[in-house]
C-alpha positions as CSV (number, residue, x, y, z in Angstrom):
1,X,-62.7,121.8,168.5
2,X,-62.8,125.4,168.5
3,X,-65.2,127.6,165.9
4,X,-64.1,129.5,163.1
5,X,-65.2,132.8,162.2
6,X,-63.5,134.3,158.7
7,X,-63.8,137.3,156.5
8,X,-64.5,136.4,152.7
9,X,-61.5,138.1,150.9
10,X,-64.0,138.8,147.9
11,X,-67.2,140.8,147.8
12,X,-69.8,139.7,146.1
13,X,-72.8,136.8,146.7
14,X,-71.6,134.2,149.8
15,X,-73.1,130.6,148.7
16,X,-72.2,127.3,150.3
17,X,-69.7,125.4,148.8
18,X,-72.1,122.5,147.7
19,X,-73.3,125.0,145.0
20,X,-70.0,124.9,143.6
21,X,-70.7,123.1,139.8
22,X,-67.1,121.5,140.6
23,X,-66.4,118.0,142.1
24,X,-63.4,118.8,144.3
25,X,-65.1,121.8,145.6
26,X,-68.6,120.9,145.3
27,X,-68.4,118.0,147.7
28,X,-66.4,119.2,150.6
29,X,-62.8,117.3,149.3
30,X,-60.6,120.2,149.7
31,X,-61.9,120.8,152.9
32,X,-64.5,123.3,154.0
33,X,-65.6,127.1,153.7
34,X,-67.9,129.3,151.5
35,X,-67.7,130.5,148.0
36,X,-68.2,133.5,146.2
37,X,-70.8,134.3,142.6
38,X,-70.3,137.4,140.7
39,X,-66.8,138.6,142.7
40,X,-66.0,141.9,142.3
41,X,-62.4,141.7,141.0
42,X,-60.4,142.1,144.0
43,X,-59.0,139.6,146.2
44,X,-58.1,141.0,149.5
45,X,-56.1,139.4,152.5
46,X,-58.7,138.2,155.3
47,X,-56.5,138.2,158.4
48,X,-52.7,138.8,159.0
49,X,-50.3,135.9,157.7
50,X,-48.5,135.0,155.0
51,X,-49.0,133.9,151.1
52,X,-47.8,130.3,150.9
53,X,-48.8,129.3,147.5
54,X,-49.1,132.1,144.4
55,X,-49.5,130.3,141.0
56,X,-47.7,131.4,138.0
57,X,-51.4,132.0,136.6
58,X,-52.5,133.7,139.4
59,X,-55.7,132.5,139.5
60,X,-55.3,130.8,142.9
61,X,-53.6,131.8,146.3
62,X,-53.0,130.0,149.4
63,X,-52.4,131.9,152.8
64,X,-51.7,130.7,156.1
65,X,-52.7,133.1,159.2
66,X,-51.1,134.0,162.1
67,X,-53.3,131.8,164.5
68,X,-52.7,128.7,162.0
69,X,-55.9,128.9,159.3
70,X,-54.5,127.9,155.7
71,X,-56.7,129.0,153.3
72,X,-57.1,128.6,149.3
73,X,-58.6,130.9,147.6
74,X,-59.1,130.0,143.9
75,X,-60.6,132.4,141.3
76,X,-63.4,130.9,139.4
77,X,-63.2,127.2,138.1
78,X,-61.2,126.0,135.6
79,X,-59.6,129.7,135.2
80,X,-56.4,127.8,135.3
81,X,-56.7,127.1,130.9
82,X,-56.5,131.3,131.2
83,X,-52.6,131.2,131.6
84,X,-52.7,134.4,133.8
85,X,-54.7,136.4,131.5
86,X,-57.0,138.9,133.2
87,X,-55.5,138.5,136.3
88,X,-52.9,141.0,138.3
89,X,-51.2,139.7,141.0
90,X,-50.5,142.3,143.7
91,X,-48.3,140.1,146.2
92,X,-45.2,137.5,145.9
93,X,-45.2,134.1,147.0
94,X,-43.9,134.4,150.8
95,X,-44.9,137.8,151.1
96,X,-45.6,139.0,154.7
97,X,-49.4,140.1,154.4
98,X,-51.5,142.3,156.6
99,X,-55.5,142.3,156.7
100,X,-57.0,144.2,154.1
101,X,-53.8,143.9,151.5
102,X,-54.8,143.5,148.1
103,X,-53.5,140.1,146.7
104,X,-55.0,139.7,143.0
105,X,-57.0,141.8,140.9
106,X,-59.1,140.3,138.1
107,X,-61.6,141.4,135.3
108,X,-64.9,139.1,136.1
109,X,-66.0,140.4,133.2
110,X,-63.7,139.2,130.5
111,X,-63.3,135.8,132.5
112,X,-67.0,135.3,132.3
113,X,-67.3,136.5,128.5
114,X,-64.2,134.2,127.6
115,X,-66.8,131.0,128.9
116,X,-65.5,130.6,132.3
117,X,-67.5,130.5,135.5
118,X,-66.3,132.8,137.9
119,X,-67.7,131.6,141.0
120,X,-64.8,131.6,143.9
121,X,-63.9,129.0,146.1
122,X,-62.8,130.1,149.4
123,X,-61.4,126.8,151.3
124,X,-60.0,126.0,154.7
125,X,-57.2,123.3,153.8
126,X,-57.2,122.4,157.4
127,X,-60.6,122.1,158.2
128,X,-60.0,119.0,160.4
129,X,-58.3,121.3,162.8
130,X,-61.7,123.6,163.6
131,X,-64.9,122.5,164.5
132,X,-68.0,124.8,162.4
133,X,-66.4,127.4,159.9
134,X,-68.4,130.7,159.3
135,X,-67.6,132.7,156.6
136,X,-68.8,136.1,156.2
137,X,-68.9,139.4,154.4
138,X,-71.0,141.9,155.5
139,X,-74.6,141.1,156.6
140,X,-74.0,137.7,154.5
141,X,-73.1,134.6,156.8
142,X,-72.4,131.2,155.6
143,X,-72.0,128.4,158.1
144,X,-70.1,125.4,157.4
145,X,-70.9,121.9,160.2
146,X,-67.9,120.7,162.0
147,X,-67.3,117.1,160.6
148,X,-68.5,115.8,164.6
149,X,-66.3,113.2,166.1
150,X,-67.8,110.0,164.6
151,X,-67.0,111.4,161.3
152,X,-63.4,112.4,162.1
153,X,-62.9,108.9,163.4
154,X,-64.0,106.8,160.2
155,X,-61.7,109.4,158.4
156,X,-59.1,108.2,160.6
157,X,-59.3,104.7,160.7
158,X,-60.1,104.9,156.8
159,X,-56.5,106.6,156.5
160,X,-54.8,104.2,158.3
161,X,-56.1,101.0,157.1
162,X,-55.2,103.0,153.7
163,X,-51.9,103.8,155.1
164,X,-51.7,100.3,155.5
165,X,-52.1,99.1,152.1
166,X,-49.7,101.3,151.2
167,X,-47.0,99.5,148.7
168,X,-43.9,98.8,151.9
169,X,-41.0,100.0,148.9
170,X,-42.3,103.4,149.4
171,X,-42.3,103.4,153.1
172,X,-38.9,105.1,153.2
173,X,-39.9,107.8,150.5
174,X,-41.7,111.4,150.9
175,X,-44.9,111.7,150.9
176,X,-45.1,113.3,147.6
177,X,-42.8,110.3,146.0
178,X,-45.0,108.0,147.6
179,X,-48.1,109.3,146.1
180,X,-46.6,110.0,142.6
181,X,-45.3,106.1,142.2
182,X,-48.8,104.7,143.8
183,X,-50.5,106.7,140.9
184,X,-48.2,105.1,138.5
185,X,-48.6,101.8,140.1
186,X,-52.4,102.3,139.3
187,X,-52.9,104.2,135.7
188,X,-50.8,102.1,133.7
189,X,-47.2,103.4,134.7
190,X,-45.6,106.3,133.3
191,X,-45.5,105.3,129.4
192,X,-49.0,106.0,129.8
193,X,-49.4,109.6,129.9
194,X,-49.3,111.4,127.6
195,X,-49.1,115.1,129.0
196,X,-49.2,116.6,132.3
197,X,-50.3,119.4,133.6
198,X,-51.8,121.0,137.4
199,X,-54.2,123.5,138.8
200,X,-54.3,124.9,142.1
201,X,-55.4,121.3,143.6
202,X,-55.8,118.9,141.2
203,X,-53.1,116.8,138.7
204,X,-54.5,116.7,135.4
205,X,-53.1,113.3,133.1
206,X,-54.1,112.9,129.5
207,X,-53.8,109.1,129.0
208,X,-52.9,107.0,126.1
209,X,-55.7,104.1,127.4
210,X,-58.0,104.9,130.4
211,X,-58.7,101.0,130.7
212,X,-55.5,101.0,132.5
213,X,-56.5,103.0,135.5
214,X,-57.6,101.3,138.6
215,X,-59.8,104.2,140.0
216,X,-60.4,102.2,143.9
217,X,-56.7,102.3,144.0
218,X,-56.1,105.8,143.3
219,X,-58.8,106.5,145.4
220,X,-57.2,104.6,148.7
221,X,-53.9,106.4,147.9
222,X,-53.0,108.3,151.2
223,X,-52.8,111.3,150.3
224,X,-55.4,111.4,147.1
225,X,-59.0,113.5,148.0
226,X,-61.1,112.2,145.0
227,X,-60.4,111.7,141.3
228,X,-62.9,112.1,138.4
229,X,-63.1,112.0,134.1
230,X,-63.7,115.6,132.9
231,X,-63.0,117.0,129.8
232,X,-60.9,113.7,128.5
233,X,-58.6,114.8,131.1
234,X,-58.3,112.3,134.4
235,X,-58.0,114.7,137.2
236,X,-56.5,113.3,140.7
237,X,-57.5,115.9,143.4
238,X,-54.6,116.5,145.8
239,X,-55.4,120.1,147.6
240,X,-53.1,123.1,147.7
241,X,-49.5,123.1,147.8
242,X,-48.7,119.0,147.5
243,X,-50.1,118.7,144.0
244,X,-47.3,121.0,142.8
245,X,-44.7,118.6,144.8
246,X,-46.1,115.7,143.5
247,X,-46.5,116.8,139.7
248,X,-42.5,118.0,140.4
249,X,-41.8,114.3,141.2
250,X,-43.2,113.0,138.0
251,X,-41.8,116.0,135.6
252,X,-38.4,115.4,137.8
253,X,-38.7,111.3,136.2
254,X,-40.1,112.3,132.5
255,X,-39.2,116.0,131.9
256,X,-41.0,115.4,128.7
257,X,-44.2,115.8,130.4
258,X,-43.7,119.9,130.2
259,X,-43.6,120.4,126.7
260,X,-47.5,119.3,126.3
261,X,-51.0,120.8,126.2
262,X,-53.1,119.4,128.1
263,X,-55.8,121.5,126.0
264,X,-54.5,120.4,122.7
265,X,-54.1,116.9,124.1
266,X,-57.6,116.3,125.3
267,X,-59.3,117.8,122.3
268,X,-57.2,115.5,120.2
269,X,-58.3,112.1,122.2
270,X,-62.1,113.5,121.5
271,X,-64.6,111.7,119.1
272,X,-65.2,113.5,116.1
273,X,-69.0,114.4,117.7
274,X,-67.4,115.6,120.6
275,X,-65.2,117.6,118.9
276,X,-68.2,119.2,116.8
277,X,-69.9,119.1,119.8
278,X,-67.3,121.1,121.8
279,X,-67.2,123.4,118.8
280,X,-70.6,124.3,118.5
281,X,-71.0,124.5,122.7
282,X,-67.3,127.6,122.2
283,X,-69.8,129.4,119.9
284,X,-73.2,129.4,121.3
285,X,-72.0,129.5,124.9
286,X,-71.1,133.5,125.0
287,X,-74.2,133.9,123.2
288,X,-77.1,132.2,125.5
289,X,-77.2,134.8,128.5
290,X,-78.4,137.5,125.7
291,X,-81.4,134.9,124.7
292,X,-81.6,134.1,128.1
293,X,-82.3,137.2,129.4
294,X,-84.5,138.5,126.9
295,X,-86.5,135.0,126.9
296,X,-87.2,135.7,130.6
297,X,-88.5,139.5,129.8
298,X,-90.7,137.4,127.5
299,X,-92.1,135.6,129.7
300,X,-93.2,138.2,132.4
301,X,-94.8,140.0,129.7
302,X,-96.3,136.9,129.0
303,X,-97.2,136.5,133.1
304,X,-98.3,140.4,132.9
305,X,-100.7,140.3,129.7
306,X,-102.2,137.4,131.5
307,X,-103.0,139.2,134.8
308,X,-105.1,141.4,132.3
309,X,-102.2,143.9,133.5
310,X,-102.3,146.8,130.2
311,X,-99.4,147.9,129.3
312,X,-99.3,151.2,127.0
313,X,-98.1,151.2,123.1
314,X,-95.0,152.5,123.8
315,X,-93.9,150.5,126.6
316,X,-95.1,147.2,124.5
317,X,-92.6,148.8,122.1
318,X,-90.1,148.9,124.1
319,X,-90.2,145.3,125.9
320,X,-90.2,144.8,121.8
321,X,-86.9,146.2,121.4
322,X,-86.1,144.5,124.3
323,X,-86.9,140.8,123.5
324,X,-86.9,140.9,119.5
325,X,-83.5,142.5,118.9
326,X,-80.8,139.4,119.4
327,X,-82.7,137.3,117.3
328,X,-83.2,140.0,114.3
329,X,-79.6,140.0,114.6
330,X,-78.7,136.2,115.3
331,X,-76.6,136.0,112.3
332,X,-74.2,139.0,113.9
333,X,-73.8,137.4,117.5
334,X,-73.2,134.0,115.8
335,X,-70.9,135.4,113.0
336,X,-69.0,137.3,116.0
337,X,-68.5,134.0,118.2
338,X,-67.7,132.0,115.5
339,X,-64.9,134.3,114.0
340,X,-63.6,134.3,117.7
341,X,-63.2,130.6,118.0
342,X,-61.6,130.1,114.9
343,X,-58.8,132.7,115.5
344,X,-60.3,135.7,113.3
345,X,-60.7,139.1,113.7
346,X,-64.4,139.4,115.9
347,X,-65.4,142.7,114.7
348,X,-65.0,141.7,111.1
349,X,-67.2,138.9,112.2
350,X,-70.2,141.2,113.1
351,X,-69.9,143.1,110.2
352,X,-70.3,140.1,108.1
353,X,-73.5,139.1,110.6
354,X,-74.7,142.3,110.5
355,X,-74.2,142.2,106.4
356,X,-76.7,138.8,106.6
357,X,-79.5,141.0,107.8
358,X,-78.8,144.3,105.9
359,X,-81.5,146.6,105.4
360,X,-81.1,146.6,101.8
361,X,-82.2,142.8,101.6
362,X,-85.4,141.6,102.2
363,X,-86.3,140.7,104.9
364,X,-87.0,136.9,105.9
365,X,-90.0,137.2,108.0
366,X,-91.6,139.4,105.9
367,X,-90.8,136.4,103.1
368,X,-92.0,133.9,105.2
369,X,-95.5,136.1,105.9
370,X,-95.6,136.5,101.8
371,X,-95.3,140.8,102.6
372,X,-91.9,140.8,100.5
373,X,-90.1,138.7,97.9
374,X,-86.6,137.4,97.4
375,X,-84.3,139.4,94.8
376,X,-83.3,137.4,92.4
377,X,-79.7,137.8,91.0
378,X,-77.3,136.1,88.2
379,X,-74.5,134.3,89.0
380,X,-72.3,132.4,86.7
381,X,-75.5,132.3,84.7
382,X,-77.9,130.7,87.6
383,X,-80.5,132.7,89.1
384,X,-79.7,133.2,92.6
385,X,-82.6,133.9,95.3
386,X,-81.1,136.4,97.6
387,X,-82.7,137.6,101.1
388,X,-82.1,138.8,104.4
389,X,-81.2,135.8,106.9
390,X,-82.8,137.2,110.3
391,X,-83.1,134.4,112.6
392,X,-80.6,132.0,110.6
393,X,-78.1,130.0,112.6
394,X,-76.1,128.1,109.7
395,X,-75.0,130.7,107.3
396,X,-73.8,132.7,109.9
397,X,-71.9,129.8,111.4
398,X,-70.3,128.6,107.9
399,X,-70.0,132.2,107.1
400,X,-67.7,133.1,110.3
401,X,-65.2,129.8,109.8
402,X,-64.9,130.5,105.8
403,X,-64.3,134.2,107.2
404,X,-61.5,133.2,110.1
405,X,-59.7,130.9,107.4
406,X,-59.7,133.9,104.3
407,X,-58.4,136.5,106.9
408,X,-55.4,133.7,108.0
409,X,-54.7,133.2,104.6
410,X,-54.6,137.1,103.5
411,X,-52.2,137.6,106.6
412,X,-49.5,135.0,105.5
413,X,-48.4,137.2,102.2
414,X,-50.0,140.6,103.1
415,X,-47.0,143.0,104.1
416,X,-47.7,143.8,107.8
417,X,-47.6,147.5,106.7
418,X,-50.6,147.2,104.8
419,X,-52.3,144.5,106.9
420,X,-54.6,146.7,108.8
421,X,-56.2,147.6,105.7
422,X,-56.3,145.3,103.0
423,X,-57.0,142.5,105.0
424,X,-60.3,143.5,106.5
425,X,-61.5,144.9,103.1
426,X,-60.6,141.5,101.3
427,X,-62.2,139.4,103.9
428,X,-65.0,141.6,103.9
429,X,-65.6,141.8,100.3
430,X,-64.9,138.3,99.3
431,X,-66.7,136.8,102.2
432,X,-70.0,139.2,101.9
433,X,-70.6,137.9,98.0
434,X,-69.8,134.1,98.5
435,X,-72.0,135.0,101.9
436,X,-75.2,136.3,99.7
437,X,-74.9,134.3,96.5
438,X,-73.3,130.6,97.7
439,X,-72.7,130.0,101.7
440,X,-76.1,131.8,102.3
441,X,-78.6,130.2,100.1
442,X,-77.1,126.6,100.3
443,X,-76.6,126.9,104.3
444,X,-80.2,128.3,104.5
445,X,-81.8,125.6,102.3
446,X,-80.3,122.7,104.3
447,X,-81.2,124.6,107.5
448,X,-84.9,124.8,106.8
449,X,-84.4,120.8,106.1
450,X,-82.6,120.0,109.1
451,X,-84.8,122.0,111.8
452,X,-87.9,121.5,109.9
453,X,-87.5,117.2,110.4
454,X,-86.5,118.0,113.8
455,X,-89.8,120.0,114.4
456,X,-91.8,117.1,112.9
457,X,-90.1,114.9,115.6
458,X,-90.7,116.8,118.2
459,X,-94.3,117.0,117.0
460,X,-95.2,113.4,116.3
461,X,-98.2,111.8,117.7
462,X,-98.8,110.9,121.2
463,X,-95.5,112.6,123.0
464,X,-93.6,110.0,121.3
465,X,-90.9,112.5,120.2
466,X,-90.6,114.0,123.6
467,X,-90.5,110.9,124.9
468,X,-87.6,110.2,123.1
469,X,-85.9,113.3,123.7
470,X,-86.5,113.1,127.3
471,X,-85.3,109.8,127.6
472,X,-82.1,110.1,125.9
473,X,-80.7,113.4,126.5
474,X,-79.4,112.4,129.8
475,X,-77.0,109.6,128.3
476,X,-76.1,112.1,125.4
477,X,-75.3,114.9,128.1
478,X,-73.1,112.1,129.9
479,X,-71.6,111.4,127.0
480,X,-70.4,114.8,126.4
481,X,-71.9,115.6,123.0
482,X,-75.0,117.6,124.1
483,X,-73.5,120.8,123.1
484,X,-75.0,120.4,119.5
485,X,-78.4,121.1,120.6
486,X,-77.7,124.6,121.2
487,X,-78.3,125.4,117.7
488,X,-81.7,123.5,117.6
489,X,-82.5,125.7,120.3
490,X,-81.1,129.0,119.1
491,X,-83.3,128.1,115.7
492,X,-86.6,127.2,117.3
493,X,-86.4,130.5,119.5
494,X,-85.7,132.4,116.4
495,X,-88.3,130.6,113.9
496,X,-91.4,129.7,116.0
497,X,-90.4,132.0,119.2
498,X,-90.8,129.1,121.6
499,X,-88.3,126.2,122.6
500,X,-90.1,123.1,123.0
501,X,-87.1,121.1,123.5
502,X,-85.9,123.1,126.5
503,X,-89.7,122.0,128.0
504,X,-88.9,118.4,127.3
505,X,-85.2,117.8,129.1
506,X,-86.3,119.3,132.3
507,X,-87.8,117.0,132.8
508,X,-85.3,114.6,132.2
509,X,-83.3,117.2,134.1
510,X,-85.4,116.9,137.4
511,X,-85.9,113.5,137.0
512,X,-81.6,112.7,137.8
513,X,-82.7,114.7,140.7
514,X,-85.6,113.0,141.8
515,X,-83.2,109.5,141.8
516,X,-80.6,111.0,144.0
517,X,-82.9,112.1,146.4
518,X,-84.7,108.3,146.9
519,X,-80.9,106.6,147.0
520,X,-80.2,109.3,149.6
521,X,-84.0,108.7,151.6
522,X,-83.1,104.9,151.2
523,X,-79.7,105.1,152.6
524,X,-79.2,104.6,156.0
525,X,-75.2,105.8,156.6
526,X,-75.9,109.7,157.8
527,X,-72.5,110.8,156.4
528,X,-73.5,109.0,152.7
529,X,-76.9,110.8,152.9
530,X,-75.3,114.4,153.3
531,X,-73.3,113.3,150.4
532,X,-76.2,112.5,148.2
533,X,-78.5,115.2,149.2
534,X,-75.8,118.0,148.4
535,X,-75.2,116.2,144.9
536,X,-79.0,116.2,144.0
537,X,-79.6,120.1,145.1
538,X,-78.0,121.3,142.0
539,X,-80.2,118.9,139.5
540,X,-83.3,121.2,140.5
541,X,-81.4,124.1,139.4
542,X,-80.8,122.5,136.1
543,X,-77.1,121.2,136.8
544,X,-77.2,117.3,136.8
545,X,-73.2,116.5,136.4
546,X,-73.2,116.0,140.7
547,X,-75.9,114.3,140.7
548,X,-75.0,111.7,137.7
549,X,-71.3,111.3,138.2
550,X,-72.0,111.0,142.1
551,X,-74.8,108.9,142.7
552,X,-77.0,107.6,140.0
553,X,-74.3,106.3,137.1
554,X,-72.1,104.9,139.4
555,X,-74.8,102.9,141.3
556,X,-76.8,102.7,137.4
557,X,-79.7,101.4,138.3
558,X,-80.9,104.8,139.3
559,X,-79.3,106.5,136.4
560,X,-81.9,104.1,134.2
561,X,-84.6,104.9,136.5
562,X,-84.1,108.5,135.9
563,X,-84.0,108.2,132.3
564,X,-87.6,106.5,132.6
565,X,-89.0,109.6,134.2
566,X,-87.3,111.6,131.9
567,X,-89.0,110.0,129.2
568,X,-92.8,109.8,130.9
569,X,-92.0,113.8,131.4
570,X,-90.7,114.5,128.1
571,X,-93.9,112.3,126.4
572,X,-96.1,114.6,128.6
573,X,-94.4,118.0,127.1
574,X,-95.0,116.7,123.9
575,X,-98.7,115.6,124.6
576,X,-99.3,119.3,125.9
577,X,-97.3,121.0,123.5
578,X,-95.2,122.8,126.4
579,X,-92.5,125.7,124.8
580,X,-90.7,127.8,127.2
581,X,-90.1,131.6,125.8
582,X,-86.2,131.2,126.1
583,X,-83.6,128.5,126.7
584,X,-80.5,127.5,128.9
585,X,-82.2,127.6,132.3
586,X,-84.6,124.6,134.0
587,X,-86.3,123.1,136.5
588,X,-87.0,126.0,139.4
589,X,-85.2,129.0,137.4
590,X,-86.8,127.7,134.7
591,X,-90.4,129.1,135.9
592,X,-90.1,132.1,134.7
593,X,-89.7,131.0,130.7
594,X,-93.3,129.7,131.0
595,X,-95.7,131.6,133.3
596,X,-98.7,131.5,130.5
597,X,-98.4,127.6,131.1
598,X,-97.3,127.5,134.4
599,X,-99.5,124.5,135.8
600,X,-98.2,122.4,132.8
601,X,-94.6,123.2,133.5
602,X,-95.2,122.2,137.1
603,X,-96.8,118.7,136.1
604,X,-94.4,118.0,133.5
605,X,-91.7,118.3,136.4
606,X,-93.7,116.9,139.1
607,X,-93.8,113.7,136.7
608,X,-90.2,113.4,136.2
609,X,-89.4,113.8,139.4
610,X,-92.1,111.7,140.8
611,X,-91.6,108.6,138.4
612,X,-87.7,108.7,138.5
613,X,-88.0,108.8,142.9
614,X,-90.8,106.5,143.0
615,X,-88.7,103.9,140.8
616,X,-85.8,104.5,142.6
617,X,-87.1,104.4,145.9
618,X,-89.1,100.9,145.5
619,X,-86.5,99.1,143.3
620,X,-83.2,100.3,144.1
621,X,-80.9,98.3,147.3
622,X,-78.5,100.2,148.6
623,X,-76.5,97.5,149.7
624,X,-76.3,96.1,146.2
């Protein structure tokens, strides 16, 4: 089969697909290509053609050339729960295109700062047709391996033995009828779902009882690429194009399907800890880059002052400025995020943050070093301790939900005419002294509890806290809950200036890894190997979801495995007392958070990985 050579349609960093944190994209189902981190905004046409496919949210396009290349391009992941905002579309479906043509214009920015990751697919739908597709964009060159002719024919004898068991009452039916009753056949029948709802190539079902699906089934359908759990929704990959025919067929038998939210929906059929969960992981995601970044400057000061590099007053001033300025004002980025989520006004949020650390009170690390004292004031005849709450987590948090609902209460009987005034003042006022004198001291108190028996945990004797930790977060990530310990993060960087939990899951992070690696070194089927290998890359970058959902919890026994070197790693951490200088990155990124201890941060992986692969690799059958 001929080669393909193709212009990327974005500028910005070419990656292979396989580093796509997304299952459809991630492991070659859509078909094959490149994709795009940090896009500039612009999606241009890569050849003469045609648009084919322009969603009404205009976050994806499909285009088909001249010479016969269909290609997807889709705009970030997930960017579909956007609804069109930030994007411009430039082009109408069927439009005649010509290379170079600007086809959608989007704001990376605000996509990114609303949580979404804006890494950009760019997928040839036909792939089967072209032998090894290069994708390119400037001096940048990313090469994806024809599928070679062995591979193409287990494909096809796969699809026809599929085709095959294909119900014979459908035989006279489209192929988009066929595929929509054979899902019904296989998730419990239409009574079932309970909303409806499709990106650019997957059908997204929220279902009244998941024990009803028959996921081997769907999987055979001909037709059906892959189908997953994510986000309580059950997603049915069906590429570009058909998966609007086939979600037409069901809406054409239950119109009733179009008046739900798949957003509402889902959050609805969550637990109630992962519905706190998902609330805490809305307000502390936007707010991790910032500690992020200034936990990695940190740390190569750290790296620096070690090389016995001297660095001048001033400078250490400013790398001061630099790394100490979120977390004196913590209380303003949480209050902000907070007050987004929960529908308020955000500025009025970092007022009411920046309120919490106000010159005028004093301020809590100089309490906590005994250089100042809290001002004590009357309240309803108690004596109320009042200080500044730099490096607080809680009231800020309470602060910015009692803050979202006053403001949505002032608005419902506040003439619009004088909205824009008395309704910041009231929220502001009202919020500031039950902020100081109630929220504040009670959230604080309970704060210092909380954190400080999490701290002794983490500290008890032996690594036996660590090994705990690292044991278990794995199983509470998969469960979807982990999102909580963001806080417990933010608040050790901001009371001790270390994170000694974010030392103890990587290496229950590498350690997922490390079992993916020995099923893929144990397995003899080349075509599975590739598959496993490009699911365990991302695990040493700190993303384990390909790696879990993939490999190890399906086949379990490595899952378990990695949770035992997870454990022997965390145990370790503990034993050492390992703290990186930030949080939210791990494994090889994660070097840079601890170059004063590098050699222990290397040992502590080198034991999850090593325990989790050896297990693996001497216990686990493939053929079981």
């Amino acid at each position: 089969m001929a080669e393909l050579l193709l212009e990327s349609p974005l500028e910005g960093n070419l990656v292979a697909l396989k580093e796509v944190n997304d299952p459809a994209f991630g492991s070659g189902a859509m078909g094959r290509g490149a994709a795009v981190k940090s896009p500039k905004g612009r999606v241009v046409a890569p050849f003469d053609g045609e648009v084919t496919v322009l969603f009404p949210t205009k976050h994806a396009i499909g285009l088909h050339s001249a010479d016969g290349v269909d290609l997807l391009v889709h705009v970030g992941l997930d960017t579909v729960n956007l609804e069109g905002k930030h994007f411009t579309a430039h082009v109408e479906q069927g439009a005649e295109i010509k290379k170079g043509d600007l086809l959608i214009a989007f704001d990376e920015a605000a996509i990114r700062a609303a949580g979404y990751d804006t890494t950009t697919p760019i997928v040839v739908t036909n792939a089967a047709d072209y032998g090894a597709i290069t994708v390119s964009f400037g001096d940048q060159k990313v090469v994806a391996p024809g599928e070679g002719e062995a591979a193409e024919e287990a494909l096809q004898a796969e699809d026809a033995q599929t085709a095959a068991g294909s119900n014979p009452a459908y035989a006279s039916m489209s192929d988009e009828e066929r595929v929509a009753h054979e899902i019904l056949d296989h998730i419990g029948g239409m009574a079932n779902i309970r909303a409806a709802e499709h990106c650019a190539t997957r059908l997204r079902l929220i279902l009244n009882d998941k024990e009803k699906i028959e996921e081997k089934a769907v999987e055979n359908i001909d037709g059906v690429k892959g189908q997953f759990f994510a986000a309580a929704q059950y997603q049915i990959i069906l590429g570009t194009g058909f998966v609007n025919k086939v979600y037409g067929v069901l809406v054409g038998m239950n119109p009733a399907l179009t008046g739900g939210s798949n957003k509402e929906a889902a959050y609805e059929q969550m637990s109630t800890a992962q519905k706190i969960s998902r609330t805490f992981g809305d307000v502390f995601v936007p707010i991790i880059p910032v500690l992020v970044a200034t936990g990695l400057f940190m740390g190569v000061r750290g790296m620096l002052q070690n090389l016995g590099v001297e660095m001048s007053d001033n400078l250490v001033r400013m790398s001061q400025i630099l790394t100490d300025t979120a977390f004196a004002f913590l209380p303003a980025l949480v209050c902000w995020s907070t007050m987004k989520k929960f529908g308020g006004t955000p500025v009025i949020g970092i007022v009411l943050g920046l309120m919490l650390v106000a010159p005028q009170l004093p301020n809590a690390y100089a309490i906590a070093s005994g250089d100042a004292k809290p001002i004590e004031m009357v309240f309803l005849g108690l004596s109320i301790p009042v200080v500044g709450y730099q490096g607080s987590v809680l009231p800020a948090l309470v602060l910015g939900i009692l803050a979202a609902k006053v403001e949505a209460s002032l608005k419902k009987f506040i003439p619009d005419v004088v909205d824009l005034i008395f309704t910041p003042f009231l929220t502001l006022v009202s919020c500031m002294i039950v902020g100081l004198l109630i929220v504040g001291p009670i959230m604080h108190t309970l704060e210092l509890a909380v954190f400080g028996a999490v701290r002794a945990f983490l500290e008890l004797p032996f690594g036996i806290g660590g090994f705990v930790v690292g044991g278990l977060h794995q199983v509470i990530v998969v469960s979807g809950i982990h999102h909580v310990f963001n806080a417990l993060e933010i608040q050790l960087l901001a009371s001790t200036g270390r994170d000694a939990f974010n030392a103890i899951i990587t290496g229950a992070i590498i350690a997922q890894g490390g079992a993916a690696v020995a099923v893929a070194a144990r397995t003899k089927n080349k075509k599975k190997r590739a598959l496993y290998i490009s699911s365990a890359i991302p695990a040493f970058l700190g993303i384990t979801e390909p790696a879990i959902f993939g490999i190890n919890l399906r086949l379990m026994k490595p899952f378990l495995y990695a949770l035992a070197g997870g454990a022997c790693a965390g145990a370790a951490s503990s034993i050492m007392h390992l703290a990186g200088t930030s949080m939210g990155v791990t494994v090889l990124p994660g070097t840079l958070l601890y170059m004063d201890h590098l050699p222990e941060y290397l040992l502590v992986n080198a034991i999850g990985f090593g325990v989790a692969f050896g297990l693996t690799y001497t216990l686990f059958d493939p053929k079981e």
